[in-house]
C-alpha positions in Angstrom: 0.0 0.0 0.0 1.4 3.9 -0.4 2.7 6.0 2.4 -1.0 6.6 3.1 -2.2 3.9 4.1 0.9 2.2 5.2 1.3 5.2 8.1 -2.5 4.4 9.7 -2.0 0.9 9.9 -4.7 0.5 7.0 -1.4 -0.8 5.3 -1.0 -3.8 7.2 -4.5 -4.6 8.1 -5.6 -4.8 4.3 -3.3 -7.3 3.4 -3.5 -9.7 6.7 -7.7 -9.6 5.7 -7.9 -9.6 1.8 -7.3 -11.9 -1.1 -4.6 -9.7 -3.2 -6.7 -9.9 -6.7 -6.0 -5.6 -6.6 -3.0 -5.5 -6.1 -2.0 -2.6 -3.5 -4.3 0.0 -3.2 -3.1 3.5 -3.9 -4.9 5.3 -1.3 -7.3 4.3 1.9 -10.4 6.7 0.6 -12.7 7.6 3.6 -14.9 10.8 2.6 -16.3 11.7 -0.7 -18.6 14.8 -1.8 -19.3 16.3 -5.1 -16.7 15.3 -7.7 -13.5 15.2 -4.7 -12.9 12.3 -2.7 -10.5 12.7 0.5 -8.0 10.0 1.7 -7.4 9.2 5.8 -4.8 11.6 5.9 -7.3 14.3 4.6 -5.5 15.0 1.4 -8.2 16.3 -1.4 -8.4 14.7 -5.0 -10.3 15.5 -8.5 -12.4 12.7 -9.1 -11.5 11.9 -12.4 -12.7 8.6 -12.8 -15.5 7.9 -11.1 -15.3 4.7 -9.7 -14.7 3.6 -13.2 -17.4 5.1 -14.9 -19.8 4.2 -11.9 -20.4 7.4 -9.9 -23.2 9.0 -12.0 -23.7 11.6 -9.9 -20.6 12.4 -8.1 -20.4 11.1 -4.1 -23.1 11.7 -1.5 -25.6 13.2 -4.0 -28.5 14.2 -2.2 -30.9 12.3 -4.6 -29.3 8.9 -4.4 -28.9 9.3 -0.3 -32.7 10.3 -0.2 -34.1 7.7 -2.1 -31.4 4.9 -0.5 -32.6 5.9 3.3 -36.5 6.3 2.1 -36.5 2.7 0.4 -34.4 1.3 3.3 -36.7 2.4 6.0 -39.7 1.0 3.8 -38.7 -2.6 2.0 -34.9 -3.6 1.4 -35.5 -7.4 -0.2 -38.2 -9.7 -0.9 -36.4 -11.8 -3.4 -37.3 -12.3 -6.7 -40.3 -14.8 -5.8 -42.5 -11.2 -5.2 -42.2 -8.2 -7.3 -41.8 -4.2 -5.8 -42.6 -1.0 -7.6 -39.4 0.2 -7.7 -38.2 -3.3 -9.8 -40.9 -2.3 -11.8 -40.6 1.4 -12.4 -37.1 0.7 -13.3 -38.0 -1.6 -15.9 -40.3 0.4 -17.7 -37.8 3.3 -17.4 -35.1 1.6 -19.2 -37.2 0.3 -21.8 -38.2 3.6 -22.6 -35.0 5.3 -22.3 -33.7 2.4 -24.9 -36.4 3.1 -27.3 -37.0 -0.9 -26.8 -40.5 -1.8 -29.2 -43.4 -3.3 -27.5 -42.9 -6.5 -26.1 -39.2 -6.2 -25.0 -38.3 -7.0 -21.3 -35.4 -6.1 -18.9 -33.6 -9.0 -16.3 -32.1 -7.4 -13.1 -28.5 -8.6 -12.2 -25.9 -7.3 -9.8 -22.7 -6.3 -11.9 -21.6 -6.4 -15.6 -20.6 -9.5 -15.7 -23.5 -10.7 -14.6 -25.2 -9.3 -17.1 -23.5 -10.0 -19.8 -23.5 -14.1 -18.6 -27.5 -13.9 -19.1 -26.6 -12.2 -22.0 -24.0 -15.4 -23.0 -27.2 -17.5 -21.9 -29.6 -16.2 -24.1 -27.2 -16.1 -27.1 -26.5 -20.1 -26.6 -30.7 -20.2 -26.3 -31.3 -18.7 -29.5 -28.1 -20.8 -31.5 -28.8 -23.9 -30.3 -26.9 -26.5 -31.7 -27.0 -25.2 -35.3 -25.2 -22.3 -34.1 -22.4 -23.2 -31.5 -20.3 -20.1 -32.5 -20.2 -16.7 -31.0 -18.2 -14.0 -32.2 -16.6 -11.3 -29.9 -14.1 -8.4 -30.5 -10.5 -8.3 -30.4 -9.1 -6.0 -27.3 -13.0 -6.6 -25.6 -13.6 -6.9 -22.1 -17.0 -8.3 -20.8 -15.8 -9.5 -16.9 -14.5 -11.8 -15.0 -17.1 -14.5 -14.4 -16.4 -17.7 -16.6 -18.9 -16.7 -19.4 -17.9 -13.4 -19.6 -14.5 -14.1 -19.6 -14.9 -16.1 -22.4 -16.1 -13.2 -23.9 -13.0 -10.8 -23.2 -9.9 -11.2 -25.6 -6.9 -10.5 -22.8 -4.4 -13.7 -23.1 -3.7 -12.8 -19.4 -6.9 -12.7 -18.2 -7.7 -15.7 -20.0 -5.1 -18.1 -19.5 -4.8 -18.8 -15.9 -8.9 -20.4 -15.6 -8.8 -22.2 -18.8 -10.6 -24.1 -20.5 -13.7 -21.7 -20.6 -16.4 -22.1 -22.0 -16.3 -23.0 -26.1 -17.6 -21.2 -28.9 -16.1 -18.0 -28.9 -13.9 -16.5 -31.5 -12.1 -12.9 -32.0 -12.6 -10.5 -34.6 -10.5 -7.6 -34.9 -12.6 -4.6 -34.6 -13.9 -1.9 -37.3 -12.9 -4.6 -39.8 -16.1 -5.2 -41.7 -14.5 -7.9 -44.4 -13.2 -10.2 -41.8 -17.2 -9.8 -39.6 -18.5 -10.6 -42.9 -16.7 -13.8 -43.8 -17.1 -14.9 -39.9 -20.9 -14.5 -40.1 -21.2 -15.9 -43.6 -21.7 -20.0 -42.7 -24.8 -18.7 -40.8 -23.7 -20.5 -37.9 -23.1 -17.5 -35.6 -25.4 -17.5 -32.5 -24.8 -14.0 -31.5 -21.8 -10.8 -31.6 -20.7 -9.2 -28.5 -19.4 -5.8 -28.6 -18.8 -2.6 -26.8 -19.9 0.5 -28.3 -16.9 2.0 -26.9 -14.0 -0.6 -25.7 -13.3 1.2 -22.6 -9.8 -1.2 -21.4 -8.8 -1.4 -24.8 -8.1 2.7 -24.5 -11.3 4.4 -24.7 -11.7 3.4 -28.7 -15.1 3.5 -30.5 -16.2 1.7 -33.0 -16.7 3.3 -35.9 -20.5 4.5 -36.6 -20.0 2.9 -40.3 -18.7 -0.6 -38.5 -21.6 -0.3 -35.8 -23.8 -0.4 -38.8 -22.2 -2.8 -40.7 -22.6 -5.1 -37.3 -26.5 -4.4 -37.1 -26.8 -5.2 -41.2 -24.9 -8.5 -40.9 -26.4 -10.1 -38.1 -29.4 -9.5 -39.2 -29.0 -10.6 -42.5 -27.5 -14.2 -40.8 -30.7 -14.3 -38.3 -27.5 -13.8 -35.8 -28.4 -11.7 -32.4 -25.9 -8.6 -32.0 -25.4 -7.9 -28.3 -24.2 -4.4 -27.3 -21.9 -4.4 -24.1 -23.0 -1.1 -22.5 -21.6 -1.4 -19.5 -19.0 1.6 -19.4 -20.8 3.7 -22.4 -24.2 3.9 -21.1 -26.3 5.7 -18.8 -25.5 9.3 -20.3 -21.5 8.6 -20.8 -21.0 9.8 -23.4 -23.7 12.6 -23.8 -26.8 9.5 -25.0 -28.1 7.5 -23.0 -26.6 4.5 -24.4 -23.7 5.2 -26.9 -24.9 3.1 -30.3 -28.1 5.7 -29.9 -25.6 8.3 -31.7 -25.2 6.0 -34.1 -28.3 6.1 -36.8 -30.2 2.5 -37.6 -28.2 0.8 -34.9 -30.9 -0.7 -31.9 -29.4 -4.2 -30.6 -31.3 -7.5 -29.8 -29.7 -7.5 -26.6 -28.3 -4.7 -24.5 -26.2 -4.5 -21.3 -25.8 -2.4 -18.6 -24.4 -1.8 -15.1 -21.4 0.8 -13.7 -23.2 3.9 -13.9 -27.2 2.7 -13.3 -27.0 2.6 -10.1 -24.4 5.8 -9.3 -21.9 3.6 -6.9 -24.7 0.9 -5.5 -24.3 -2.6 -7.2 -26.9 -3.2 -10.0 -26.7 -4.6 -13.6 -28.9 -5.0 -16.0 -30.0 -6.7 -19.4 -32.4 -5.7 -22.4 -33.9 -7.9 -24.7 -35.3 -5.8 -27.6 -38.6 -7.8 -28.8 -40.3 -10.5 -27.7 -38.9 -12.9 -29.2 -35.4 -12.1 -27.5 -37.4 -11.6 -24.7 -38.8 -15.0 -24.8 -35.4 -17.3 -25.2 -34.7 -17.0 -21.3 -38.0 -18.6 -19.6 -38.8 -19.3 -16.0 -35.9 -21.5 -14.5 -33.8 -21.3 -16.9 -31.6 -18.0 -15.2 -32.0 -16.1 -11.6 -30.1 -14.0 -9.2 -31.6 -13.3 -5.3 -30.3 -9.6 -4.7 -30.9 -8.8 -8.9 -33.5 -6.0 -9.5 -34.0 -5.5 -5.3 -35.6 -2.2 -4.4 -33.2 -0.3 -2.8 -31.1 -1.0 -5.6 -33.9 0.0 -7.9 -34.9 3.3 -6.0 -31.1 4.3 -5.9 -31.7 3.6 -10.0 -34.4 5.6 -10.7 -32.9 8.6 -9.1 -29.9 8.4 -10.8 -32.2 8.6 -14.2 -34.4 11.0 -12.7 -31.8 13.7 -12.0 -30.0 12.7 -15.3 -33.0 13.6 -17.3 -34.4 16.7 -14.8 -30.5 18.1 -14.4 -30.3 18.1 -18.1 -27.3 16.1 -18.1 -27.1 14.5 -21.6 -26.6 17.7 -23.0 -24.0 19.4 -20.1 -22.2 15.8 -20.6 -21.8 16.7 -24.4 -21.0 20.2 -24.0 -18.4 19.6 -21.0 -16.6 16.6 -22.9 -16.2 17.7 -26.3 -14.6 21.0 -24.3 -12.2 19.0 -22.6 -10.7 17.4 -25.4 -10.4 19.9 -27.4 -8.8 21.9 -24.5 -6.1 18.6 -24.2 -5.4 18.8 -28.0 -5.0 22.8 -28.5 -2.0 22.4 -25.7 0.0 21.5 -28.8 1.9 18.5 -26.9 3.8 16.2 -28.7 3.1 13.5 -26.2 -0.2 13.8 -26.7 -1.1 12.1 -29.7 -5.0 12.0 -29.3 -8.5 12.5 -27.6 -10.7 9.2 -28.0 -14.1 8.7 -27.1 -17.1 10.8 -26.4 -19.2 13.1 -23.9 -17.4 12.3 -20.5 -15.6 8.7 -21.7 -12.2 10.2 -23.1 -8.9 8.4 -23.4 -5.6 10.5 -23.8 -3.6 8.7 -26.2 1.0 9.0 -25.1 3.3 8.8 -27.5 5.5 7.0 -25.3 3.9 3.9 -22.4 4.4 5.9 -19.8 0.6 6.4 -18.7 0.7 3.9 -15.5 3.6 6.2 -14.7 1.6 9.5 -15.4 -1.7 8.4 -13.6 0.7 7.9 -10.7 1.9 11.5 -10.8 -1.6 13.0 -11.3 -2.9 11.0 -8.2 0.4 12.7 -6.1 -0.6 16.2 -7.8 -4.6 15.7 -6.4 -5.9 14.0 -9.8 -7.7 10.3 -9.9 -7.2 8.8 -13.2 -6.7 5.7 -14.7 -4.1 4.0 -17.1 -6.4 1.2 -19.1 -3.2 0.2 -21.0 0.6 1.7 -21.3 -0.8 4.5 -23.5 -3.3 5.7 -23.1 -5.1 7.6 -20.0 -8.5 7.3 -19.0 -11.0 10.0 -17.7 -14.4 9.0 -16.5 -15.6 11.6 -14.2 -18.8 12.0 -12.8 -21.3 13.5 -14.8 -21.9 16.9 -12.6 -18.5 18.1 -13.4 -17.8 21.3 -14.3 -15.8 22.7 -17.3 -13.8 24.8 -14.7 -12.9 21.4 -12.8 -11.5 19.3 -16.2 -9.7 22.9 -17.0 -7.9 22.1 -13.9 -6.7 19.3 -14.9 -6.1 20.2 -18.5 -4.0 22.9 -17.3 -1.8 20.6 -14.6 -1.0 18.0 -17.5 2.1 19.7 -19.3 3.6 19.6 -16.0 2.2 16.4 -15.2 4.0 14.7 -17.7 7.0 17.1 -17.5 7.2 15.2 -14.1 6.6 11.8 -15.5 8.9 12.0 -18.6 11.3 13.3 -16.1 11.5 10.6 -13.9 11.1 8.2 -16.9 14.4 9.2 -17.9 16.4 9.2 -14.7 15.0 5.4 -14.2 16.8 4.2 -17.5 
C-alpha cells in the first residue's frame, strides 16, 4: 500500500484480511462529496474517474442518499419470488429510455458480468446447436465471471482459468471484411461488442462498423449484443452510446457501472419478444438482482439525469475538454478518443501507469487502461472549470513523469 495507508495501519491490516486480486491500493479513501474524494490523511483529490465510470452523480448526492434511506426504512428485499414497484418502475424506465418496441423486457443482475452471462445465456438459447459459434471483439472486455471471460480477448486474463467455455472467436474490430466472412456460414449464435471498448483505451467503433454489425447479423438471423456497461447511462452525452449512431438498436443490451451511481446493480435488455422470450422461468435467476433499494437508488440516478439536463451538459463539457487537451500542442499527446465524459488521452511514449501515478500525487484520480493511453471518467456533474484544472496541470504532469522516466533508465 502507499505512504498513506501504510502510516494508519490500513497498510498492514488490508493485506492480513484480503485476497490480493487488486493488487496494492493507492490510497485508503474515507470521505467523498461532489466530484473530490478525500484519503485518511485528509488530502483532497479530483475525481477523475468515477469509480470507473460508476459514480453517476458524483459522491453523496442528495438524490441517491434520499431515495437509498427512504427505500431502506420501507422494504430492502423480498427476493425475486415477489415483485416491488421500484423493480418495476425501473424496468419500464429503461425500456423507454432504450427506445425498446413493445414487447421487450429487462432482467435485473448485480454487476456487468453478470449481465452479460444472461446475455451469453440467451445467445447459446437462441443458437442452439446449429449455431455453436459466438463472435466477440478483439481487445473486448465483458468481466470476470467464466462466461464473460470467455467473452474478453486479454491472453492474461484468459489463461490462468482455462478451459472456458467453447464457442467464442475474436474479430478484430472496425474490420467489416473479416465480420462478414465470420458470419457468412450462418452458424453464428450471436456478436458481443462494446460500443466503446473502454480497457482497450477508450476506442469506439466506428458508426459505419456499428452499422455494418447491425446489417450483418441481421441478414444471418444472428443476435448482435451491445456491451453497454461503461458507455451507457448518459456517458458519453446518449443514453446509451450506439443511440448516436443512426439505424443501430441491438437485440440485446447490457448495462451496469453507472445505473446505479456507486450501488451494485446490472442490468440486461432484450429488444422484442422474441429475445425476450429465449430466457423462460428456471432457466436464469439472481436473489439480490432487480431489489428495491437498488432499484430506487436507480431511478434517481435517471431522474436527475434527465431533470439536471445532463445529456446535453455531458456533451458540452466533454467535447470542451478534449479539445482543450489537444489545443496544448503536446507532442506527447497524440490523441483524444471517445465521447461526452468517456475520453482516453492517447501518449506517445507507455508511460501512462507512470503518469496516472503522478496525477494521483498532484490531487488528480485517473486511470491507465493500457501503457498509452489515460483514462478519464468523471462523474457527470463536473464542471468545465474542474476538467480545465486538470487540463491545465497536465504539461507539468507529464514534464514530471517523462522526467522521472528518464532518470530510471
Amino acid at each position: 500500500m502507499s505512504e498513506h495507508g501504510t502510516q494508519t495501519g490500513y497498510g498492514t491490516r488490508y493485506a492480513q484480511s484480503m485476497i490480493p486480486v487488486f493488487g496494492t491500493p493507492q490510497r485508503v479513501l474515507v470521505r467523498g462529496k461532489g466530484v473530490h474524494v478525500w484519503d485518511e490523511r485528509g488530502t483532497r483529490y479530483l475525481d477523475l474517474l468515477g469509480g470507473i465510470a460508476v459514480n453517476t452523480l458524483g459522491h453523496g448526492h442528495p438524490s441517491i442518499t434520499s431515495a437509498l434511506s427512504k427505500q431502506a426504512e420501507n422494504l430492502a428485499h423480498v427476493s425475486n419470488f415477489f415483485a416491488t414497484p421500484p423493480q418495476i418502475e425501473l424496468a419500464e424506465t429503461l425500456l423507454r429510455l432504450a427506445q425498446a418496441p413493445e414487447g421487450s423486457g429487462v432482467f435485473f443482475a448485480n454487476s456487468g458480468t453478470e449481465a452479460n452471462e444472461a446475455a451469453f445465456k440467451i445467445a447459446r438459447r437462441h443458437g442452439g446447436p446449429r449455431r455453436p459459434r459466438i463472435l466477440a471483439l478483439a481487445d473486448s472486455f465483458h468481466g470476470r465471471t467464466m462466461g464473460a471471460l470467455a467473452l474478453t480477448s486479454k491472453v492474461a486474463y484468459r489463461a490462468p482459468f482455462e478451459p472456458l467455455p467453447g464457442g467464442v472467436e475474436f474479430l478484430p474490430a472496425n474490420d467489416e471484411d473479416a465480420l462478414a466472412a465470420a458470419l457468412a456460414p450462418g452458424d453464428v449464435a450471436a456478436v458481443f461488442a462494446e460500443p466503446i471498448q473502454g480497457e482497450a483505451g477508450v476506442r469506439p467503433l466506428q458508426p459505419a462498423y456499428l452499422q455494418a454489425l447491425r446489417r450483418l447479423t441481421r441478414e444471418h438471423g444472428t443476435l448482435l449484443i451491445l456491451d453497454e456497461v461503461q458507455s451507457g447511462i448518459a456517458r458519453t452525452g446518449h443514453w446509451f452510446a450506439h443511440q448516436a449512431t443512426q439505424g443501430v438498436t441491438p437485440d440485446v443490451m447490457t448495462l451496469a457501472k453507472g445505473l446505479g451511481g456507486g450501488f451494485p446493480i446490472g442490468a440486461l435488455i432484450a429488444f422484442g419478444p422474441e429475445t425476450r422470450g429465449l430466457l423462460t422461468a428456471g432457466q436464469h435467476g439472481t436473489t439480490f438482482g432487480g431489489n428495491p433499494l437498488a432499484a430506487a437508488v436507480a431511478l434517481a440516478v435517471l431522474g436527475t439525469i434527465a431533470e439536471d439536463a445532463l445529456l446535453e451538459h455531458v456533451r458540452t463539457v466533454g467535447d470542451a475538454f478534449a479539445q482543450a487537451v489537444t489545443a496544448l500542442g503536446d507532442d506527447r499527446i497524440t490523441e483524444v478518443r471517445g465521447a461526452g465524459l468517456l475520453r482516453g488521452i492517447g501518449l506517445s511514449e507507455p508511460i501512462a501507469a507512470q503518469l496516472a501515478a503522478v496525477a494521483l500525487e498532484a490531487g488528480f484520480i485517473v486511470n491507465a487502461p493500457n501503457p498509452t493511453t489515460l483514462r478519464i471518467a468523471p462523474p457527470l456533474i463536473i464542471t468545465a472549470e474542474e476538467l480545465a484544472s486538470f487540463t491545465a496541470a497536465l504539461p507539468g504532469l507529464l514534464d514530471t513523469t517523462t522526467a522521472s522516466v528518464t532518470e530510471g533508465a
